[in-house]
Structure formats: structure tokens, C-alpha cells
C-alpha positions as CSV (number, residue, x, y, z in Angstrom):
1,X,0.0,0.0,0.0
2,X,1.4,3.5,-0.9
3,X,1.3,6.3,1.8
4,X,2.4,9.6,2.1
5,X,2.1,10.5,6.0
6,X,2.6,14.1,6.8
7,X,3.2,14.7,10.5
8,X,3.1,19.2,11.9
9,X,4.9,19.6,14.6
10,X,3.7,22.1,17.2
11,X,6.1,24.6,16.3
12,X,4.9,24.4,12.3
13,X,8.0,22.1,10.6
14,X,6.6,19.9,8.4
15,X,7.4,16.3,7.3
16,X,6.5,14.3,4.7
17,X,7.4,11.1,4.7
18,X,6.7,8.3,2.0
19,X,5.6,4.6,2.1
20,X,5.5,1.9,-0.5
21,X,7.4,4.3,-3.0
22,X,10.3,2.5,-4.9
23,X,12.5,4.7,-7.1
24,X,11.9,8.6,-7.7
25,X,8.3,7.7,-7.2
26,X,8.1,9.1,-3.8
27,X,9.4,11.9,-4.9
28,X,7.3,12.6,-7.5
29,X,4.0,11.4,-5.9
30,X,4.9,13.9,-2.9
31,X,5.8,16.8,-5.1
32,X,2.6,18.5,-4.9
33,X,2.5,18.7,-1.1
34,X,6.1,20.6,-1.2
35,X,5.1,22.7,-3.9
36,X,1.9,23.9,-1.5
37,X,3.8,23.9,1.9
38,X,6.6,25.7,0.6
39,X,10.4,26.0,0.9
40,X,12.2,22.6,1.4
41,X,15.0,22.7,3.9
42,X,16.4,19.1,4.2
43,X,15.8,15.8,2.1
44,X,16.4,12.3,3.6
45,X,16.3,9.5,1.3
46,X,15.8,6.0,1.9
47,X,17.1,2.8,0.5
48,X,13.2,2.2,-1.3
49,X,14.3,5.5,-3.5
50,X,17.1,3.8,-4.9
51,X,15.3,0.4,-6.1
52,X,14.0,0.4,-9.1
53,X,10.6,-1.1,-10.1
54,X,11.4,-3.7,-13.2
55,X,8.3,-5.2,-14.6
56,X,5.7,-3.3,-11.8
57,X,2.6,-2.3,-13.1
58,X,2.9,1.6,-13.1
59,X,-0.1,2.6,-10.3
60,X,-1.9,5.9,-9.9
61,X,-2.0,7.8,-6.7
62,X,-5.2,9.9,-5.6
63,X,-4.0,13.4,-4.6
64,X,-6.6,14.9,-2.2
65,X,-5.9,17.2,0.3
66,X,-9.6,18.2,2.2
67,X,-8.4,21.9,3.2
68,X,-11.9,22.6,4.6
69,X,-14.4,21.1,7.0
């Protein structure tokens, strides 16, 4: 299952964090949320970002993001 989890901290930093991604799919599939939050000021990558998805059906990700109510 692919998951982006996003976690405010009470001081306003915000991560993002991806699950399920393999390759520069995370980043891509998360690149909406930066582009609305803002600057980025660090990167961490995982190992999953540098696997790469031979013969993987390519899936589609929902981007929804209920600002109100």
C-alpha cells in the first residue's frame, strides 16, 4: 500500500514522509504537497528510493488534500 504520511509539529516544521514508493516515485508522488507547503529545507532518502521497479505495473496515486471542513 502507498502512503504519504505528513506529521506538523507544534512549532509548524513539516514532514513528509513516503511509504511503498520505490524509485523517484516518492518523490514525485509527494511533489505537490512541497510545492503547496513551501520552501524545502532538508531531504532524507531511503534505500526504497534507490530500487528500481522492473516489470511493476505503473499505479496511480489519488492526490486529495480536504483543506476545509
Amino acid at each position: 500500500m502507498k502512503e504519504i504520511v505528513i506529521d506538523v509539529s507544534e512549532q509548524g516544521e513539516v514532514k513528509i514522509e513516503t511509504r511503498g514508493f520505490t524509485g523517484k516515485a516518492c518523490v514525485e508522488e509527494s511533489k505537490f504537497l512541497k510545492d503547496l507547503l513551501g520552501k524545502e529545507l532538508s531531504q532524507q532518502l531511503i534505500p526504497a528510493y534507490y530500487q528500481t521497479q522492473t516489470g511493476k505495473k505503473k499505479e496511480s496515486v489519488k492526490k486529495h488534500l480536504p483543506l476545509c471542513g
